[in-house]
C-alpha positions, 0 to 999 in steps of 0.5 A, spaced: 665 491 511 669 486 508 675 486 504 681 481 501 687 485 501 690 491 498 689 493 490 695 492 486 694 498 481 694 503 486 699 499 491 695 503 498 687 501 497 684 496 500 680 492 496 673 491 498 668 486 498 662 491 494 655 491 492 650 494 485 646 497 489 641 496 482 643 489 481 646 486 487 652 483 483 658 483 488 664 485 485 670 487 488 672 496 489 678 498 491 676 504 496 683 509 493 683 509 486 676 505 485 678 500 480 673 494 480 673 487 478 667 481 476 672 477 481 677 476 486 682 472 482 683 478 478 683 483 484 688 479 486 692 479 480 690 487 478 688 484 472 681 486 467 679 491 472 674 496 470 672 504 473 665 505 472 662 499 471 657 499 477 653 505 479 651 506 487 654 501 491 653 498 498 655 493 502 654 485 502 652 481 508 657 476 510 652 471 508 651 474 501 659 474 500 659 467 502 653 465 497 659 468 491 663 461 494 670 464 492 676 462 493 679 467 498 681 470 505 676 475 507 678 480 512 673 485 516 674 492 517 670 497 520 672 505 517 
């Protein structure tokens, strides 16, 4: 699993790197408080999040997260 950092909302999550298991749209989740959002910048900034907007989740592949080309550090974690 993939992350960017840690959620400005619930100041404890990581913000992880999801995927719409229906869609496959990327978005980002935080694993505490599960605030999501369309993009990193605003993750980043705790900025437009949303709850619910996806349905189930899984996890992208690195090659899948690469293709969204955001400009972010993108950090590997193991639960």
């Amino acid at each position: 699993m993939y992350n960017i950092g840690y959620c400005k909302i619930c100041k404890q999550g990581l913000l992880e790197i999801a995927q719409d298991k229906l869609t496959k749209k990327i978005f980002i989740c935080c694993d505490e408080c599960e605030a999501e959002w369309d993009n990193p910048e605003d993750a980043l900034k705790g900025i437009n999040g949303t709850r619910n907007k996806y349905g189930e989740i899984e996890y992208p592949k690195i090659e899948d997260i690469l293709r969204e080309k955001w400009n972010v550090s993108i950090n590997e974690h193991h639960n």
